[in-house]
N, C-alpha and C positions, 0 to 999 in steps of 0.2 A: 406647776411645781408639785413634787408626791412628796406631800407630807414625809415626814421622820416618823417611825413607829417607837413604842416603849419597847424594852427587851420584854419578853414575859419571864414570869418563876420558873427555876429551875425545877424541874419535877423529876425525880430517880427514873432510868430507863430500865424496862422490865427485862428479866432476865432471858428472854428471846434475842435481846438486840447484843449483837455481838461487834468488836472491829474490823470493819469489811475488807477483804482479802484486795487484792492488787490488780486484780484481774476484772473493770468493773462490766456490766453487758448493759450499761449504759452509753450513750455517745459522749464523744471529747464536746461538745456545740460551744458556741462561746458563753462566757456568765462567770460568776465568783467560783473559784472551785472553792469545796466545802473544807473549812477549818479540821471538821473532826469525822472522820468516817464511821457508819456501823454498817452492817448485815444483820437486815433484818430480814423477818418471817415477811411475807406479804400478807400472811394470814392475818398479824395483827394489824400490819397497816390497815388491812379491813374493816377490823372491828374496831378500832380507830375514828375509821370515816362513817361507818353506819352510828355508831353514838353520836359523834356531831351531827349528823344529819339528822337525825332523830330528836336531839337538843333542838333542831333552828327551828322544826317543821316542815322539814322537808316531807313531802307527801309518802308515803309506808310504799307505794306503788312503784315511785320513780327512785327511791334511793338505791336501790342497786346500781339503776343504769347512772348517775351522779357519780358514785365510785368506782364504777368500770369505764366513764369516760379520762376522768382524771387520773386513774392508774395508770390506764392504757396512755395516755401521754408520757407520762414518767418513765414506765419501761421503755417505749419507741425512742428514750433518749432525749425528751424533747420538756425535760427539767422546767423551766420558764413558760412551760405550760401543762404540768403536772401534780403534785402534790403539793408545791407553795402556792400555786393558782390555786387550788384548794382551799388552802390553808387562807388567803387574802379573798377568798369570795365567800366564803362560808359566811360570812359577818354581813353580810347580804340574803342570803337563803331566807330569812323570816320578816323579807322585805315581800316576799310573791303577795299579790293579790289573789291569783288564782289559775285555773287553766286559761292561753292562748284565745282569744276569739276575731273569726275573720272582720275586718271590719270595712273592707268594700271587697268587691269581687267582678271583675268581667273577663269571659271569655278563658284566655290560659293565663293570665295575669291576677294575682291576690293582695290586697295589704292586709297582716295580720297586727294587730293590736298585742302585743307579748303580754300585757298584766302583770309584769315583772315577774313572771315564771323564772325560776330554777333554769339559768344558762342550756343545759344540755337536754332538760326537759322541753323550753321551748322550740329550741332548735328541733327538735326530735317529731312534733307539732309542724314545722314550717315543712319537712323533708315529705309528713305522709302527705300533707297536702299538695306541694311540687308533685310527686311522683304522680298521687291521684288525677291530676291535670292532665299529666304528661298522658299517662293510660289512656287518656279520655281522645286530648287532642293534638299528642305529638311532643307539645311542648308545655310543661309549669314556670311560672317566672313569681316565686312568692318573695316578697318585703316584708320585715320584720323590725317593730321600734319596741321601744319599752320594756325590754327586758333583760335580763342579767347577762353577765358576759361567759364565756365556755371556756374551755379547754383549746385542742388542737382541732382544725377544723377538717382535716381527714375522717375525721369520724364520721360527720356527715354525708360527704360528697362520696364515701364509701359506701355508706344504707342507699345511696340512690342505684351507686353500679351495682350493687347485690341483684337489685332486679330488674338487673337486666339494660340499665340504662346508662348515656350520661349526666355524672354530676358536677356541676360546680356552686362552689358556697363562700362566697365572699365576706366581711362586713369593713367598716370605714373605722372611728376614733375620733376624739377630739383631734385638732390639728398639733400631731408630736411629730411631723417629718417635715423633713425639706430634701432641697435637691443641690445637686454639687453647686456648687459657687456662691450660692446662697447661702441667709443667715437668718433667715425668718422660717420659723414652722408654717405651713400653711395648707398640706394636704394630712390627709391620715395615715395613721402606719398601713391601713387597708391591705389584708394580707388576704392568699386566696388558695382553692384548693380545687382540684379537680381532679375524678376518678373514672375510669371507664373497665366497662368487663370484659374479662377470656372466659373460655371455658373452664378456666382454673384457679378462679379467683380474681381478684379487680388488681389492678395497677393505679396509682394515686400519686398526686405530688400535693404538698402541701409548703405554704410559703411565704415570706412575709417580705412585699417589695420596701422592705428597709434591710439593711443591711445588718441589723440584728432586732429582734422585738425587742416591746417596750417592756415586755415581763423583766428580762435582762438590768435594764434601768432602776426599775422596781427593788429588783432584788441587791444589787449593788448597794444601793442607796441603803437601804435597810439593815445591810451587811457591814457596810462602809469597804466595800472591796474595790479594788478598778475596773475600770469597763474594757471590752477587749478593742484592740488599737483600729483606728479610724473606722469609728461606728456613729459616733456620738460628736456633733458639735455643739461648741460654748457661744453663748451669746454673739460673738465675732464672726460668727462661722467657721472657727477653727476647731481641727480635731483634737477632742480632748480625751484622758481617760477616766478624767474626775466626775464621779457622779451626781457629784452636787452642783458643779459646773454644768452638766451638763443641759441644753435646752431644745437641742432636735434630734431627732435618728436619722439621718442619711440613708432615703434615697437610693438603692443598688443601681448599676450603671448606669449612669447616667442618664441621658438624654432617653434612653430607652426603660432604664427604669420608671422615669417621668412619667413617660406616656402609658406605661403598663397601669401606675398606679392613677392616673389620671383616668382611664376608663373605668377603675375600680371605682372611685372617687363618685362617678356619674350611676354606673350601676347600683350603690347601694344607698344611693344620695336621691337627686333629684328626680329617678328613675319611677319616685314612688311618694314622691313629695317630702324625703326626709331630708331634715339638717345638714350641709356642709359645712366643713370648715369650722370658721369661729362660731358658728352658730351650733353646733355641738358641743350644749356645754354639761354634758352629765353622761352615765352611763342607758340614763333612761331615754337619749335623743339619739344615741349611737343606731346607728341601719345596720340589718343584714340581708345579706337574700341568695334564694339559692334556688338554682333552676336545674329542671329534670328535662332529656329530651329522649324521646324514646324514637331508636333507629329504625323501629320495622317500620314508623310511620314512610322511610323514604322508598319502600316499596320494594326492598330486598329480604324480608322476612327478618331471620335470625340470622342471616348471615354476617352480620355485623362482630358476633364472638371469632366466628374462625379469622375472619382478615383481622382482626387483633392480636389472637394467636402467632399468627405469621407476622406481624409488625414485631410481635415481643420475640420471638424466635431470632428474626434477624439482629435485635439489640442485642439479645442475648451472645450471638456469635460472632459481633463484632471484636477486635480484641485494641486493647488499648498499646500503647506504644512498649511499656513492661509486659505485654503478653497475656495482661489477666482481662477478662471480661466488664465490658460495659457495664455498671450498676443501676437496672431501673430506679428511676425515683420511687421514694418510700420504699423501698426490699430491705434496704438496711434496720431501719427502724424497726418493720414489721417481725425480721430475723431476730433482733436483739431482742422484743417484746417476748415471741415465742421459748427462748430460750431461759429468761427470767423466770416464765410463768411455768414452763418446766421446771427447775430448780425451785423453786419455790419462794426464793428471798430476792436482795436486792439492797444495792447500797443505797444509802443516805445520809445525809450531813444529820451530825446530831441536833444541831439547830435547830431545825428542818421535823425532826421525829418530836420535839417537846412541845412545839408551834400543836401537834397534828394532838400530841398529848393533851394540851391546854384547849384546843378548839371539844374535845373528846368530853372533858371537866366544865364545859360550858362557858370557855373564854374566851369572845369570838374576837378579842381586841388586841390582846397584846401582843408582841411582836421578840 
């Protein structure tokens, strides 16, 4: 069950934040839509997020890339993993012990110890060492416990394809899902993500085998809004839209969802000796892991970018039944992002901007 937060104080919005037009370059995805809009500067969302980070102890080093991982969620559309993920991890930032350290190592396989690092910091730690592996010997396979939790996990699996490689980056959850027919939680929302490169930048999908994340639940809850229809079952295993009712996330199709999220389950789980299931009972037991493979190992050089090229090429010309073109996974996001960060601003629920206010004023709690 996720606790009830307090409301926090209302705190006056600075005269940058304006009521955000109609037009948003955010996605529709499912979640509360926001009671009160503005259009804000991204600018100050910025300075915003570098004072709280700066308040928790966040390291002077990594706090940029902290608020360019979390930004960049929010603009790709991907709200329930962007600024109120922020906003609700922040209150953990000055939980880090310290930098990442490996804590057993053979061959292309690692478990890294996280030391309750800063979410996208550690992660950022598990990717150079995957890749490093990978350089060495084809393939990195790193595990990761004990540390904070991230944003969207594109981010990751995309610094793998940057150079040059495949990535994918998984992690698991206490047990918040189930699967159709059932009424018990028993695997994790275990969501996952995987990027590969063209010669023209990487292609990515990112994705959570539930039928909506748990950030969603989160935020509802917190909101008192409804959840969006048959995401969420209540105790009975019935679909509900009440968030307080609610006690699993469902699952995406079925029988094949299962087994999707069921290999996830093993990969970031017992793969490395970490906790499944019931026995993940905190944020500090939660697994992640994320592996780099690098294609020239199969004895084709580089030619691995152009046959991508031409896989993308052919997606691109396929045309859907309305006539318009196939949508690579993540293009849309990616596009929306771009366009934000041209323009310069960005909606947001005012809610949402006083959250970001009060974490700014040193108040990692209220809600």
């Amino acid at each position: 069950m996720i606790p009830a937060h307090e409301t926090g104080p209302h705190q006056p919005l600075p005269a940058r934040a304006q009521p955000a037009q109609q037009d948003s370059v955010l996605s529709d995805a499912p979640g509360p839509a926001p009671a009160v809009g503005l259009d804000v500067a991204i600018d100050d969302v910025r300075a915003l997020m570098t004072t709280a980070c700066t308040r928790a102890g966040v390291p002077g080093r990594g706090i940029d890339r902290v608020i360019e991982h979390y930004l960049d969620g929010e603009l790709r559309g991907k709200p329930s993993h962007g600024l109120a993920k922020f906003a609700f991890e922040s209150q953990f930032f000055s939980h880090r012990i310290g930098s990442p350290r490996v804590k057993h190592e053979r061959g292309a396989m690692a478990v890294v110890d996280g030391r309750r690092e800063v979410g996208p910091l550690s992660a950022d730690f598990a990717v150079r060492l995957a890749t490093r592996k990978a350089r060495q010997l084809g393939v990195g396979v790193v595990g990761m416990v004990n540390c904070q939790r991230y944003g969207i996990l594109a981010s990751f699996s995309e610094q793998i394809a940057e150079r040059g490689l495949v990535g994918l980056v998984a992690n698991t959850s206490r047990p918040e899902a189930t699967v159709h027919g059932a009424r018990t939680p028993f695997l994790g929302v275990n969501p996952v993500s995987f990027a590969f490169p063209t010669s023209h930048g990487t292609v990515s999908a990112d994705m959570s085998t539930t039928l909506a994340p748990m950030g969603v639940l989160w935020e509802a809850r917190r909101t008192a809004s409804p959840l969006p229809t048959d995401c969420f079952v209540d105790e009975d295993g019935a679909f509900t839209n009440d968030p307080d009712a609610a006690r699993a996330a469902m699952v995406f199709g079925e029988h094949r969802g299962f087994a999707l999220s069921l290999l996830i389950q093993v990969l970031t789980g017992s793969l490395f000796g970490f906790p499944m299931g019931e026995d993940v009972d905190s944020t500090w037991s939660t697994g992640y892991t994320f592996i780099a493979l690098d294609p020239t190992f199969a004895g084709h050089g580089d030619a691995h970018r152009a046959a991508n090229d031409g896989l993308v090429g052919s997606i691109r010309q396929a045309a859907t039944r309305e006539g318009r073109s196939v949508r690579l996974p993540g293009q849309e996001g990616k596009d929306r992002a771009a366009r934000a960060r041209k323009a310069g601003r960005l909606p947001l629920d005012e809610a949402l901007y006083q959250r970001l206010q009060a974490r700014a004023a040193g108040d990692f709690t209220s809600d």
